[in-house]
MIFIMI-942854 format. One record per residue: residue in three letters; residue number from 1; x, y, z of N, C-alpha, C in turn. Coordinates in steps of 0.05 Angstrom, whole numbers, plus 5000, padded with zeros to 4 digits. Atoms other than C-alpha are relative to their C-alpha. Example, Ala and Ser with C-alpha at 12.3 -4.5 7.8 and 13.67 -1.06 7.14 Angstrom:
2
  resn  resi  n_east  n_north  n_up  ca_east  ca_north  ca_up  c_east  c_north  c_up
   Ala     1    5018     4976  5000     5246      4910   5156    5018     5024  5000
   Ser     2    4984     4976  4999     5273      4979   5143    4985     5022  5014
***
This chain:
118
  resn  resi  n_east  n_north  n_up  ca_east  ca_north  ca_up  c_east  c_north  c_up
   Unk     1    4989     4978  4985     5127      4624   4761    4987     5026  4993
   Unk     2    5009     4970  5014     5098      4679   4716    4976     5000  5011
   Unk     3    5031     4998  4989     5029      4659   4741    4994     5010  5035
   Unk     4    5004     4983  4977     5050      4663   4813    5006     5034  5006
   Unk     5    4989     4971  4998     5081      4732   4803    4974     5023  4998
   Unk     6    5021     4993  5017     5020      4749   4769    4975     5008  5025
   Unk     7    5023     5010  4985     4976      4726   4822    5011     5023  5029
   Unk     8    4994     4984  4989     5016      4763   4867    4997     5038  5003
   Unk     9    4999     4973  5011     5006      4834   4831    4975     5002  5006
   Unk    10    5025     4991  5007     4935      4826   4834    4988     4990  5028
   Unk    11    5013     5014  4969     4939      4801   4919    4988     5026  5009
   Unk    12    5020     4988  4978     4884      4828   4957    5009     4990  5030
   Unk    13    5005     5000  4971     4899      4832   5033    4984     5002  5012
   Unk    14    5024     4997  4987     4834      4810   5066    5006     4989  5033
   Unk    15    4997     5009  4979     4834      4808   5142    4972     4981  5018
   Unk    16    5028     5016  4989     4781      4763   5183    4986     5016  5015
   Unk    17    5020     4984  4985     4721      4776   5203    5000     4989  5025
   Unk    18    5003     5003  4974     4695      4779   5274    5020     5007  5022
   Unk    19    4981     4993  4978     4752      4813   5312    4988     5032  5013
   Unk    20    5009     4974  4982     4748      4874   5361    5000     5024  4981
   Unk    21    4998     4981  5017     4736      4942   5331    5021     5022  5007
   Unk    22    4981     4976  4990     4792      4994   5330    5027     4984  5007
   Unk    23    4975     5024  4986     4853      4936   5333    5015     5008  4977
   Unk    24    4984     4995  5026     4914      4955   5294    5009     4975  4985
   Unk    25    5003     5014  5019     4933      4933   5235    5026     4998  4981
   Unk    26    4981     4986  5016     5001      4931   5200    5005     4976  4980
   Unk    27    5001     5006  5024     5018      4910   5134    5038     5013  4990
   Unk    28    4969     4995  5010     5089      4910   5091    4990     5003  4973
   Unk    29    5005     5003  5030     5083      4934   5013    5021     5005  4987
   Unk    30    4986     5003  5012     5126      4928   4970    5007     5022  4976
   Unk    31    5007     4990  5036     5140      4969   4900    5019     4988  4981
   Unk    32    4988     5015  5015     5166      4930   4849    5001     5004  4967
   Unk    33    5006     4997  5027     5176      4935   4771    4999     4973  4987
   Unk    34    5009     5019  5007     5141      4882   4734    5004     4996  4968
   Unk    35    5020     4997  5041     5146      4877   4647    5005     5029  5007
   Unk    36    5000     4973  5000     5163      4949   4661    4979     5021  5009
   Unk    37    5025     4982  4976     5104      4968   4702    5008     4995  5032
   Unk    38    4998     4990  4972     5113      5002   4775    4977     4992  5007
   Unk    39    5028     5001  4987     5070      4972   4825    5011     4986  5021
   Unk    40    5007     5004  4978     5047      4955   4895    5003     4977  5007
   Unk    41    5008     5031  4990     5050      4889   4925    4997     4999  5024
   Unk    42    5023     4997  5009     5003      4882   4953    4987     5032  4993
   Unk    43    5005     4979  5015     4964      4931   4916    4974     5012  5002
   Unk    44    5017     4990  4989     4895      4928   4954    5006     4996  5035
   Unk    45    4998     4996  4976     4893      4950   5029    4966     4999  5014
   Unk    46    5030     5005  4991     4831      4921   5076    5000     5008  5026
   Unk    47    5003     4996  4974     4814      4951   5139    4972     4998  5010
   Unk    48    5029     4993  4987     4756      4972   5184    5007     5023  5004
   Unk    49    5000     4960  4985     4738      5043   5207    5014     4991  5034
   Unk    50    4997     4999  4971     4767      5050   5274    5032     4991  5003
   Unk    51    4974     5006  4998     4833      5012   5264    5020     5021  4997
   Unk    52    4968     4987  5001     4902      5037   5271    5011     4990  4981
   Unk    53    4981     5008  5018     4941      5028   5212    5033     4993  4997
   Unk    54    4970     4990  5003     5018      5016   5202    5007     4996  4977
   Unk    55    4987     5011  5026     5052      5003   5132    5024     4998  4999
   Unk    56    4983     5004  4997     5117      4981   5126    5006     5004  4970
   Unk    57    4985     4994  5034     5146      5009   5051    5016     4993  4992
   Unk    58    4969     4994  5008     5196      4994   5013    4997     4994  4974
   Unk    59    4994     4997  5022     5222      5001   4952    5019     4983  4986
   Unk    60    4980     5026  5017     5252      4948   4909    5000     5000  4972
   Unk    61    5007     5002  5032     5250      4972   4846    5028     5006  4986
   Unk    62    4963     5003  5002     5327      4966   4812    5002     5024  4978
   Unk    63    4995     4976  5018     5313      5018   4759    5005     5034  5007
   Unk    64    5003     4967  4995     5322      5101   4763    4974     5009  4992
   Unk    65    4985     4980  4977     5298      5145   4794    4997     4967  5032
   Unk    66    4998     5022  4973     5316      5107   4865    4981     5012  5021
   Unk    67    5017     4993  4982     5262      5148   4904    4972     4993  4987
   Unk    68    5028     4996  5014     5185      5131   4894    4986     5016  5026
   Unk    69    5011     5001  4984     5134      5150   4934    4975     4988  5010
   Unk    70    5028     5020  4984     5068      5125   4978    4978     5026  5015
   Unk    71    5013     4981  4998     5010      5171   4983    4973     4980  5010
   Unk    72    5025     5000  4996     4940      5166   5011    4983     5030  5007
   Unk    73    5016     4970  4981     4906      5228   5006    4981     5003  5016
   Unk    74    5027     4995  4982     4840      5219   5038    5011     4999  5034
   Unk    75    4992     5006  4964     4886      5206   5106    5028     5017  5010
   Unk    76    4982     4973  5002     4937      5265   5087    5020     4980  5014
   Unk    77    4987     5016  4999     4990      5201   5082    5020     5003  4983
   Unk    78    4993     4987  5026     5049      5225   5046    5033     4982  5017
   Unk    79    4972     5007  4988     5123      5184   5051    5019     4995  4968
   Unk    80    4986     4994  5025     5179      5191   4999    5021     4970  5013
   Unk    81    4983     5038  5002     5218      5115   4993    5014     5000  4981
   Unk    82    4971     4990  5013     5293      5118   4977    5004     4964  4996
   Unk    83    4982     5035  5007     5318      5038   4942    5018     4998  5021
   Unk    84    4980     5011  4970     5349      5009   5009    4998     5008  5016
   Unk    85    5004     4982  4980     5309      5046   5052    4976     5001  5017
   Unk    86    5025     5008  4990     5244      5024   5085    4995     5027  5012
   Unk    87    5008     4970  4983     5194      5083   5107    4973     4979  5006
   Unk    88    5024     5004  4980     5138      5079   5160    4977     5023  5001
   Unk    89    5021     4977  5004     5069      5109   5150    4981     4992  5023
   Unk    90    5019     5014  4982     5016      5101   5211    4972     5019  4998
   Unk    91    5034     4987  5003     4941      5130   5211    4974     4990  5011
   Unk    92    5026     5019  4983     4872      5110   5242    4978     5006  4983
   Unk    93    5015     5009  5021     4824      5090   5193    4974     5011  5009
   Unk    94    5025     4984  4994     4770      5147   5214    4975     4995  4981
   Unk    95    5022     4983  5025     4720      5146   5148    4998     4970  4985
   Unk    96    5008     5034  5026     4692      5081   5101    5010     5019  4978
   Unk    97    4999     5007  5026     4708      5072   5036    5030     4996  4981
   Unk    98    4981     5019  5011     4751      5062   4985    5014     5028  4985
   Unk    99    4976     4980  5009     4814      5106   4974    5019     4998  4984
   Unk   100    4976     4999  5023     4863      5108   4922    5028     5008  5012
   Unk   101    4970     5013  4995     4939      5087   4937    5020     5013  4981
   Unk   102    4994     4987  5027     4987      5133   4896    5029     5009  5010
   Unk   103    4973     4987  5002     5060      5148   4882    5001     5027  4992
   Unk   104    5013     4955  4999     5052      5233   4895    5032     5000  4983
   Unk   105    4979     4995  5012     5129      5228   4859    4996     4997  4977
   Unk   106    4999     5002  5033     5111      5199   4792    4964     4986  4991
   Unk   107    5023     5014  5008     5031      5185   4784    4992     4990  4985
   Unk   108    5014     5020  5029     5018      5153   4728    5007     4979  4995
   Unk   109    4985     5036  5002     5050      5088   4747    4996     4984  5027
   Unk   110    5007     5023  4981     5041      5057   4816    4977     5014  5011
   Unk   111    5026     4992  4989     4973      5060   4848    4992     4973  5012
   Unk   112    5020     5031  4995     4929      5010   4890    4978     5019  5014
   Unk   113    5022     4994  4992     4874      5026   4942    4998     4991  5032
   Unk   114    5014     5018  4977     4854      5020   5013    4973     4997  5004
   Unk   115    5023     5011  5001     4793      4992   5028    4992     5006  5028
   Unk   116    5004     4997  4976     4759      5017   5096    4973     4992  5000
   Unk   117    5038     5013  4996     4692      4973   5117    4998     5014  5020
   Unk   118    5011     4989  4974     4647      5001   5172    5003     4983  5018
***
């Protein structure tokens, strides 16, 4: 069990290749406390340039504080996530590369990354 949990902390969301360009894309993440570490599940995000994004948030983490949040700055992505309370972030994946995933409430504990291919 520990290994799938494990395996889970460290899932990459890769989508297939060869589809149309600019096709949205939505995704559900999770935040969870693990062993006492805050984090993402999944915790890398894969797109293409051109796509439409959606994220579906939520917060499942049983400890205080009951708000985290979900940041992307390179896409000026900013949503505050209350325990029992799903938030919706949407954006269009204008720019390559690889962006950093960040709780703008408490940074030094949940983080992942999206990933934008050309």
């Amino acid at each position: 069990m520990r290994k799938l949990l494990v395996g889970m902390l460290l899932g990459v969301v890769v989508l297939g290749a060869g589809r149309a360009f600019g096709e949205e894309r939505q995704f559900t993440v999770v935040n969870i406390e693990f062993e006492g570490s805050k984090v993402f599940v999944p915790s890398t995000l894969v797109v293409k340039k051109g796509d439409k994004v959606k994220v579906k948030v939520i917060n499942n983490i049983k400890s205080d504080p009951n708000q985290h949040g979900f940041s992307i700055p390179a896409y000026n992505v900013t949503a505050v996530v209350t325990r029992g309370e799903p938030a919706s972030v949407e954006f269009t994946a204008d720019k390559a590369g690889i962006f950093p995933i960040s709780c703008q409430l408490h940074p030094p504990h949940v983080g992942g990354q999206l990933i934008v291919m050309e």
